[in-house]
C-alpha positions as CSV (number, residue, x, y, z in Angstrom):
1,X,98.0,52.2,30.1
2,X,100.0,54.5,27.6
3,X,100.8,52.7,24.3
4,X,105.0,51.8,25.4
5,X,103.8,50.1,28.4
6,X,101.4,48.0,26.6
7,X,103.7,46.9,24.1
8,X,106.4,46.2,27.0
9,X,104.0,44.0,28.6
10,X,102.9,42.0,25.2
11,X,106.9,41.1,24.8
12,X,107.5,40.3,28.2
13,X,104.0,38.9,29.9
14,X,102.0,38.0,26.8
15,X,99.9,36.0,28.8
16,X,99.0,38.9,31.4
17,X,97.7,40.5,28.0
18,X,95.8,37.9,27.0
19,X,93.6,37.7,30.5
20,X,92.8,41.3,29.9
21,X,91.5,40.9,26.6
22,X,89.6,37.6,27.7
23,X,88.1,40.0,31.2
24,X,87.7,43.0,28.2
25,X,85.4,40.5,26.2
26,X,83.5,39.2,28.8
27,X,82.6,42.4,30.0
28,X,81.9,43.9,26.4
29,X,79.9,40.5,25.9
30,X,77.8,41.0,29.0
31,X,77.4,44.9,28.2
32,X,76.2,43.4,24.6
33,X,73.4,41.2,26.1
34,X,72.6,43.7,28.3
35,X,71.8,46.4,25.5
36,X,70.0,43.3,23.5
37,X,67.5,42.6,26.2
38,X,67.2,46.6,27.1
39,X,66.3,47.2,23.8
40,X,63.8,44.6,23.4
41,X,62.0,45.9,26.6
42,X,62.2,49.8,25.0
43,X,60.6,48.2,22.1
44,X,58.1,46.2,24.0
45,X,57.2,49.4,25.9
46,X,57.2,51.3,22.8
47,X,54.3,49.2,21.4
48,X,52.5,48.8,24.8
49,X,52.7,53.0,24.4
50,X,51.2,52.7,20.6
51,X,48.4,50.2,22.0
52,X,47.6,52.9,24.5
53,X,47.8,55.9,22.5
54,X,45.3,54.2,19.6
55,X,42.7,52.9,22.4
56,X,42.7,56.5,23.8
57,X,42.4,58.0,20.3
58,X,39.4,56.0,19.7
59,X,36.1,57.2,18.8
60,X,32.9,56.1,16.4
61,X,34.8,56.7,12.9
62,X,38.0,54.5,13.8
63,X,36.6,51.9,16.0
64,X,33.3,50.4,16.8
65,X,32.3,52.8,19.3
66,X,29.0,54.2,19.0
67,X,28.5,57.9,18.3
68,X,26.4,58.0,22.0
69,X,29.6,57.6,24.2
70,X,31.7,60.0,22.9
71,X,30.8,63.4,24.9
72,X,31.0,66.8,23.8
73,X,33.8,65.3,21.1
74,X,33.0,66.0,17.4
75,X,34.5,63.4,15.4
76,X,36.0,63.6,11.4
77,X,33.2,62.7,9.1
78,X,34.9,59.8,6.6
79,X,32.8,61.1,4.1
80,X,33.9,63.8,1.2
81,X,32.7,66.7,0.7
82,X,30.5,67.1,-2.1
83,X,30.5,71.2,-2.5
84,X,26.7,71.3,-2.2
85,X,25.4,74.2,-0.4
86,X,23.1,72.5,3.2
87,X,20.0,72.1,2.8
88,X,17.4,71.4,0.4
89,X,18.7,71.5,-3.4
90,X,17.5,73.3,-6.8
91,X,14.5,71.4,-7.9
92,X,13.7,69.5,-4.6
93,X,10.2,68.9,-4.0
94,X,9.2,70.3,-0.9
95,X,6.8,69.0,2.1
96,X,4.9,71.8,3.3
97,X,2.1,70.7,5.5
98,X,-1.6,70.8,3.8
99,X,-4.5,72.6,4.6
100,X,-7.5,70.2,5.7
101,X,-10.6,70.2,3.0
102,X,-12.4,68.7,5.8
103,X,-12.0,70.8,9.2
104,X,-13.7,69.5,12.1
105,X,-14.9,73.0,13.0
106,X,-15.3,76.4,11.1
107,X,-15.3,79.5,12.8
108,X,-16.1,82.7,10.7
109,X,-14.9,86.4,11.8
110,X,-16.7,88.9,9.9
111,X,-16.4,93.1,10.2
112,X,-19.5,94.1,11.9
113,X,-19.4,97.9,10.7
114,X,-17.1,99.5,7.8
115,X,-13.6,100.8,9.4
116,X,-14.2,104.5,7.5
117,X,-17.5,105.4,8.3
118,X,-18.7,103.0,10.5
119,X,-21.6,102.3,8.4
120,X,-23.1,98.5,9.1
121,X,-22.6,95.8,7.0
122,X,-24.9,93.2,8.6
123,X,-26.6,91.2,6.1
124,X,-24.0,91.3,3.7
125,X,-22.3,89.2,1.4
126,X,-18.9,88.6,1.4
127,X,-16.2,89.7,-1.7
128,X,-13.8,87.6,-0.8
129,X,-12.4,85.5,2.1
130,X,-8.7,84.1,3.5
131,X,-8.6,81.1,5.1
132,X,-6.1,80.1,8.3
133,X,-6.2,76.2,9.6
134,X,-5.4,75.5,13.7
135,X,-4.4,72.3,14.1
136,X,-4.4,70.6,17.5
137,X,-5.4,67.9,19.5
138,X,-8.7,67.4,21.8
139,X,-8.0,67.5,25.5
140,X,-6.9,63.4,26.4
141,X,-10.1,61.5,27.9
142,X,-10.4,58.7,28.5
143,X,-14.0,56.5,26.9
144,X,-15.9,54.4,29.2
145,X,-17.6,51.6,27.2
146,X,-20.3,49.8,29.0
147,X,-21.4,46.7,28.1
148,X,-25.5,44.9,29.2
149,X,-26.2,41.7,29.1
150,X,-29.8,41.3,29.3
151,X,-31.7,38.1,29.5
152,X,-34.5,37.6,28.3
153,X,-37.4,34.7,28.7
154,X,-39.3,32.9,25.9
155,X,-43.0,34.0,25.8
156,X,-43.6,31.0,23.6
157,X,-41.6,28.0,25.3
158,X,-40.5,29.8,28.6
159,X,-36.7,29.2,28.1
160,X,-34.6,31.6,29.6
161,X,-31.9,33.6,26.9
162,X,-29.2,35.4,27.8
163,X,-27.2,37.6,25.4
164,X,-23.4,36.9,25.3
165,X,-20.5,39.5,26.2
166,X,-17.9,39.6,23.0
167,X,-15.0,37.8,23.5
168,X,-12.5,40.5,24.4
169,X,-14.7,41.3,27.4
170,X,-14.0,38.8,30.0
171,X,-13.7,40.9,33.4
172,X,-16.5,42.9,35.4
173,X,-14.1,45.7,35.2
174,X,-10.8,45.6,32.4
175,X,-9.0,48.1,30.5
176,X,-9.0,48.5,26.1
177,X,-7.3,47.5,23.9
178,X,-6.3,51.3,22.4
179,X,-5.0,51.9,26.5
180,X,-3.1,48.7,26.3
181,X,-1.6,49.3,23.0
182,X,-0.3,52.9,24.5
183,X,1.4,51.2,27.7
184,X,3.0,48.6,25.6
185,X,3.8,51.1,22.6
186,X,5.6,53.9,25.6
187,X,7.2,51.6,27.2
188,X,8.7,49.2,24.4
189,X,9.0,51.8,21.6
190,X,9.8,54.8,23.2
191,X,11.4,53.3,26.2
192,X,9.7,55.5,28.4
193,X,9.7,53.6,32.2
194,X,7.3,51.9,34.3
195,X,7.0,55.0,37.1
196,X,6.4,58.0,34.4
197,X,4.3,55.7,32.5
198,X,2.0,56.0,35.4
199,X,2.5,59.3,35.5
200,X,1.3,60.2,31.8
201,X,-2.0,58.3,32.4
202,X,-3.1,60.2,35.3
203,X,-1.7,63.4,34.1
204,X,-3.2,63.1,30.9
205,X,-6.2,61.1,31.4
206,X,-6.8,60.9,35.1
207,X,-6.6,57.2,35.2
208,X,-4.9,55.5,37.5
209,X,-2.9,52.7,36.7
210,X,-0.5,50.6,38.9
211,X,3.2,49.3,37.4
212,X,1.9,46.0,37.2
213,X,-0.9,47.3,34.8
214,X,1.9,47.9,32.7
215,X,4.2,44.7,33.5
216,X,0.7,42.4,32.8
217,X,0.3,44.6,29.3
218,X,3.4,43.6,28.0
219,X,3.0,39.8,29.1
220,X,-0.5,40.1,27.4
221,X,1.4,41.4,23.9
222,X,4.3,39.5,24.2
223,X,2.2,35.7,24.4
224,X,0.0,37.6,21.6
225,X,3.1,37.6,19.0
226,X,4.6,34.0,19.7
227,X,2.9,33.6,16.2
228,X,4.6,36.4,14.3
229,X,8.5,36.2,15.5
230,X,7.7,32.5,14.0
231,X,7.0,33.9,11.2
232,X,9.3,36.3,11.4
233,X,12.5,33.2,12.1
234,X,11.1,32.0,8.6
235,X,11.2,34.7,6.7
236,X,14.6,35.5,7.9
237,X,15.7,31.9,7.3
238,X,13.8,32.0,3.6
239,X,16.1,35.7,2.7
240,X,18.6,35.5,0.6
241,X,21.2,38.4,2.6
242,X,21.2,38.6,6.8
243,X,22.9,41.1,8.6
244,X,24.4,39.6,11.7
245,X,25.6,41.7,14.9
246,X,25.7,41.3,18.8
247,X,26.1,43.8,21.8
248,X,26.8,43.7,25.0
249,X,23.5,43.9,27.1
250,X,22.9,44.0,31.2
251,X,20.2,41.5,32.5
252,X,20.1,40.8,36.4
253,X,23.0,42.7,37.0
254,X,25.0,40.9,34.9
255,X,26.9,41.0,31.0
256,X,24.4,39.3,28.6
257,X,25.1,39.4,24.6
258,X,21.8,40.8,22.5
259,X,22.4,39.1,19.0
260,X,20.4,40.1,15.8
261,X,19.9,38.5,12.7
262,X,18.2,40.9,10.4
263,X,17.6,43.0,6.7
264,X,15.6,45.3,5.3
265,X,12.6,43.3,5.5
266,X,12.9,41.5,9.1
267,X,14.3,41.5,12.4
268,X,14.9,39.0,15.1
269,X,16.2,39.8,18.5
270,X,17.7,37.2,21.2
271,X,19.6,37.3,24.2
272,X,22.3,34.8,25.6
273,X,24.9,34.0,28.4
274,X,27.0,34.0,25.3
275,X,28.3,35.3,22.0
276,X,29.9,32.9,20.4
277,X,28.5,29.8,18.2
278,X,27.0,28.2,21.5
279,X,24.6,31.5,21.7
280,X,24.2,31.0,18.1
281,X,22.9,27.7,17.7
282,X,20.5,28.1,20.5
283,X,18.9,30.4,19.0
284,X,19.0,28.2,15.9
285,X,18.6,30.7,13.0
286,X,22.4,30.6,11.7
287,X,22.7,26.7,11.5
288,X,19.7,26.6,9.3
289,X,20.4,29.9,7.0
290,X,22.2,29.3,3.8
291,X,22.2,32.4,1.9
292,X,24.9,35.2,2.4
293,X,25.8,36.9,5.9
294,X,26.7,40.6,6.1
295,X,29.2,41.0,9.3
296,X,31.9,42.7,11.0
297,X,34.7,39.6,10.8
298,X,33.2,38.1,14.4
299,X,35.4,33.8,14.0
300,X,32.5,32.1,15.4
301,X,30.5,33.3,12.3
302,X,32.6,30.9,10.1
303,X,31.6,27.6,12.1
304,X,28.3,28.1,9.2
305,X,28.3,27.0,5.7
306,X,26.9,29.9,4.6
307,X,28.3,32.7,2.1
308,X,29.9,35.5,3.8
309,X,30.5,39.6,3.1
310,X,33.0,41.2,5.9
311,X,31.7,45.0,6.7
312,X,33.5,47.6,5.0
313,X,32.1,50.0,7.1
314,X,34.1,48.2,10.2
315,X,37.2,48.0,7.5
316,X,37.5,51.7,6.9
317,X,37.1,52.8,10.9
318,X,40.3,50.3,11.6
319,X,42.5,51.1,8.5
320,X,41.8,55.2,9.8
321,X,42.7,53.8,13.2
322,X,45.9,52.2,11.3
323,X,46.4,55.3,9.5
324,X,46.6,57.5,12.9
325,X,48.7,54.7,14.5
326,X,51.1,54.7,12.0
327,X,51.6,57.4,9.7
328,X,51.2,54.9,6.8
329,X,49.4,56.4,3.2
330,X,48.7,52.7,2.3
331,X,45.4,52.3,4.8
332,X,43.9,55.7,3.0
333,X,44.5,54.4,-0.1
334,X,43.2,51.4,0.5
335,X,39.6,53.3,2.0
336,X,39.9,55.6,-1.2
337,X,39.4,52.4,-3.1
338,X,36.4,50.7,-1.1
339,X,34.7,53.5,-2.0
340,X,35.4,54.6,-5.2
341,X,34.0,50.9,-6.0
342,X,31.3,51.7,-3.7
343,X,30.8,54.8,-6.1
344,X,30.7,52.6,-9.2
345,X,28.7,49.9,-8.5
346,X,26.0,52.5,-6.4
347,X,25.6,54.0,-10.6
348,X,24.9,50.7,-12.6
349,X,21.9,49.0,-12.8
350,X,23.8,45.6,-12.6
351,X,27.3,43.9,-11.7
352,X,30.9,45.4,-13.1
353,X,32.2,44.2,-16.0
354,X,34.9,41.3,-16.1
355,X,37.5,44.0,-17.2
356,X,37.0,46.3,-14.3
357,X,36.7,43.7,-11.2
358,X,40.0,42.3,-12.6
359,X,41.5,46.4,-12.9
360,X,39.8,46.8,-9.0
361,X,41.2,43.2,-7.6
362,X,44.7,44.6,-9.3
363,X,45.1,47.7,-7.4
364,X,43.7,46.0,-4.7
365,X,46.6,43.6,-4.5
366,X,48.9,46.1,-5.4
367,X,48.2,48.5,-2.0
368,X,48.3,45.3,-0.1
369,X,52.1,44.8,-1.5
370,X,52.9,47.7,-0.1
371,X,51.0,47.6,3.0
372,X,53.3,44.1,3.5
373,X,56.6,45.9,3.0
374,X,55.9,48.4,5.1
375,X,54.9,46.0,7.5
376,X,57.4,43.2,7.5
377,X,57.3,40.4,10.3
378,X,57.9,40.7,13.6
379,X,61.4,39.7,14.6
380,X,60.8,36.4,17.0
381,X,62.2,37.3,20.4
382,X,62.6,34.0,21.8
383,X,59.2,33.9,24.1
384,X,56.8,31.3,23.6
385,X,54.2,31.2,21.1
386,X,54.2,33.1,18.0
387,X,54.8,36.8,18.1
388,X,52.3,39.6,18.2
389,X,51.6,40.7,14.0
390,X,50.3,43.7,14.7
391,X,47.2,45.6,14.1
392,X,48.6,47.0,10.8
393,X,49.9,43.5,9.6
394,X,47.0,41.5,11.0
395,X,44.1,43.7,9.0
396,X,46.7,43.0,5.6
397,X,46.1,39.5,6.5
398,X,42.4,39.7,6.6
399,X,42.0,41.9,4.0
400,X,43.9,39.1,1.7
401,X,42.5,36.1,3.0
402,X,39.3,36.9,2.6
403,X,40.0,39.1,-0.5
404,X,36.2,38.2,-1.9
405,X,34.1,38.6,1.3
406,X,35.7,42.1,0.9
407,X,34.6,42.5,-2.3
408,X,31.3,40.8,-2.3
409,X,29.5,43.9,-3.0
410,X,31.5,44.7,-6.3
411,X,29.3,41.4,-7.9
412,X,26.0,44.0,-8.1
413,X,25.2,44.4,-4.8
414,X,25.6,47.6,-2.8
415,X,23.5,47.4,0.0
416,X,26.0,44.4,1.0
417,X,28.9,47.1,1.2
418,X,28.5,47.3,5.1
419,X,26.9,45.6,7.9
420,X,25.0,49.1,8.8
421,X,21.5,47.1,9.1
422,X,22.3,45.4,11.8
423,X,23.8,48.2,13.2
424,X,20.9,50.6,13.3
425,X,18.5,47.6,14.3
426,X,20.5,47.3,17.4
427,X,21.3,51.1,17.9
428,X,17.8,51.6,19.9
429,X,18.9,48.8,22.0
430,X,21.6,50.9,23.8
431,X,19.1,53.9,23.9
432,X,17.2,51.5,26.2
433,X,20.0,50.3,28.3
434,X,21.0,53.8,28.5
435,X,17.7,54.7,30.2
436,X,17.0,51.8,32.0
437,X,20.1,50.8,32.5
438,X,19.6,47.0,33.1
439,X,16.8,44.2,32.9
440,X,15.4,43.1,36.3
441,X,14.5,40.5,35.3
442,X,15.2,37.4,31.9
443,X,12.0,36.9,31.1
444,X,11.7,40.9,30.8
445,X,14.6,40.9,28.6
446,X,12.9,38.2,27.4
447,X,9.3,39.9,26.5
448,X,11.8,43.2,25.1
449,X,13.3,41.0,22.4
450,X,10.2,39.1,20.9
451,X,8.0,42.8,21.2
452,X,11.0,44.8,19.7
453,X,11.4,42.6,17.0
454,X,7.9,42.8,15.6
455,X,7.6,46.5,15.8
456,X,11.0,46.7,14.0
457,X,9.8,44.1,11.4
458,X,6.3,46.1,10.8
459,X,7.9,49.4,10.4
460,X,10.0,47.6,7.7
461,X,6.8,46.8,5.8
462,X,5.8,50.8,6.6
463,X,3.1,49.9,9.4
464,X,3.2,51.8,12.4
465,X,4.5,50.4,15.8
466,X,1.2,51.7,17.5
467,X,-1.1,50.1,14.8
468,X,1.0,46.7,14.6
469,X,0.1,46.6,18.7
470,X,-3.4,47.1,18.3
471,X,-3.6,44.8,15.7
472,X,-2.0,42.1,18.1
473,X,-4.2,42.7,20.6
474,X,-7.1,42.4,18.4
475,X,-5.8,38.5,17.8
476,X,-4.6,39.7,14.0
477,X,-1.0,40.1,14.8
478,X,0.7,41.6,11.5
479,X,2.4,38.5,10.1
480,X,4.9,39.1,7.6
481,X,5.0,37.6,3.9
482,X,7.8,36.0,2.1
């Protein structure tokens, strides 16, 4: 319609005109709503793509991925670099192996005749001498101990006397306590299975031992240490900081959680159905602790009326993942600062000073301002419940809500700067599954936790896991002090 004709039709049939413009906004209104809800869809699909992309992009140093499932990837190392050459440094003191004082054997090589003239030099003393040590192990055999009772009558009163076998010999025929500490130390220490367990002793030693020889060793240990993880549950309850952590952990074919409660001094393994606070107080260590918890922000942890430090170790890996989901600087600044207090407080002997917590907590505040408004709220779309924050918005909430668990270390204590403890402690746990692959049985899983736990608690106090055993068997169990 040319412009005449429209201005014919408004002077003669205005109200022709004004059902086209009525049909024009309908359609314009309906074209409007259309575009609304299409562009809440792109958007929806837009953060459904950014959600994919980041859990594809994830690896050990943006998630909590261990290093172990990432194959054939090298991932960024968050740490700096210091401008050191590798290696050993300028004044390190080395650890070259020593030469025995006290060799089991000497062998001496003498010249028998003189290289020149061949004259012979029997007889006589040596000028000087240069020593070279072998050292090596003697061919595995096994020791056969036998033990004679012999009885013996009175010659004065006739009674008959019979001599007593010690107490650890109760069978006609039964196997040490060194070959028992062996199965129990391969098998729950180096993870090394039943089958080629077998294998090593009639390899090595020609014995031949059955898989239940080495089921009925570790039910011997694991009755043999009820005493020490009691003690062990004490101590830990008794410590002022615990490290707190679970995992995922296969037993009869199905998802159990491994939890451990933990420091540099103890450890405590248990397995459950489930990892929340119903897994938690049947085990019965974190309703009775009241110290300060190191842990990776798991809710349930919160049902305890204990002290709490968040893992700033777990921080950094999801403000990188933040950082690579969104471009934003604020997430780097924010790890720049963990560790530059980090830094700080690792060179003092004690706590920061008032002036510098409050100059810390300030810039603190001041990268969370800007992580806000570059985060704003999400606009509600109508749907029911509240709508989704966010990853970058839901780690500005946590790290401002719990501002001080954060922080916790910056009061004088370092070691409480990340939850790595508990980490490592249960670290060996998925070298296991990854070999074995599942528990056959609970009471296995069972017998792994309690025996794990002790080994990991003496090597703490610098005993060795094969020693510890033996010292089990022996009825002396290493008990820990506190």
């Amino acid at each position: 319609m040319n412009k005449e004709r429209f201005l014919e039709l408004c002077r003669t049939n205005p109200e022709e005109v004004y059902n086209h413009f009525m049909i024009l906004g309908k359609a314009i209104a309906d074209l409007t709503a259309h575009v609304e809800a299409l562009q809440v869809k792109v958007d929806t699909l837009q953060e459904e793509n950014r959600e994919l992309r980041a859990r594809l992009n994830k690896n050990s140093s943006n998630s909590s991925k261990p290093p172990s499932s990432e194959e054939f990837v090298k991932t960024k190392s968050p740490r700096k670099k210091s401008g050191k050459k590798s290696g050993g440094q300028k004044g390190h003191e080395g650890h070259t192996y020593k030469m025995s004082s006290t060799p089991d054997r000497v062998i001496i090589h003498r010249a028998q005749v003189c290289m020149c003239c061949g004259y012979s030099l029997e007889g006589q003393e040596a000028e000087s001498d240069e020593r070279r040590q072998v050292h090596d192990i003697p061919p595995p055999k096994p020791e056969v101990t036998e033990h004679i009772c012999e009885t013996l009558a009175c010659k004065l009163c006739g009674t008959v006397n019979k001599a007593s076998f010690p107490e650890n010999v109760t069978q006609p025929f039964q196997y040490g306590e060194n070959l028992i500490a062996t199965i129990v130390y391969l098998n729950q220490y180096q993870f090394i299975p039943y089958k080629r367990i077998v294998e090593h002793f009639e390899v090595l030693y020609g014995i031949k031992i059955s898989e239940a020889t080495v089921y009925n060793a570790i039910t011997v240990m694991n009755e043999k240490l009820a005493p020490a993880e009691e003690a062990i549950i004490a101590a830990l309850l008794a410590s002022e900081v615990l490290n707190l952590d679970e995992t995922g952990l296969r037993i009869e074919a199905k998802r159990q959680w491994l939890h451990v409660a933990s420091n540099d001094k103890y450890t405590h393994y248990k397995w459950h159905p489930k990892r929340g606070s119903e897994a938690t107080d049947a085990i019965g260590i974190l309703p009775q602790f009241d110290g300060l918890a190191v842990h990776d922000y798991w809710k349930p942890y919160y049902k305890y009326c204990f002290e709490h430090s968040l893992c700033n170790a777990h921080n950094i890996r999801e403000l990188t993942a933040i950082t690579e989901l969104t471009g934003q600087q604020w997430p780097q600044d924010m790890i720049d600062l963990l560790l530059e207090i980090k830094n700080t407080v690792d060179g003092l002997n004690g706590e920061l000073s008032t002036k510098d917590k409050k100059a810390y907590e300030k810039r603190y505040q001041d990268i969370l301002e800007i992580g806000f408004r570059a985060n704003p709220p999400p606009v509600s779309v109508k749907k029911r419940g509240r709508p989704k924050q966010g990853k970058a918005r839901n780690m500005l909430n946590r790290l401002l809500n719990h501002q001080g668990e954060v922080l916790a270390f910056m009061e004088g204590s370092p070691e409480i700067f990340d939850n790595n403890q508990a980490e490592r402690d249960l670290r060996m746990m998925k070298v296991k599954q990854k070999i074995s692959g599942v528990f056959r049985s609970a009471k296995g899983a069972d017998m792994f936790c309690r025996i794990r736990g002790y080994i990991s608690t003496s090597r703490k106090h610098s005993v060795s896991a094969f020693a510890a055993l033996k010292s089990a068997l022996q009825g002396k169990p290493f008990i820990p002090e506190y």
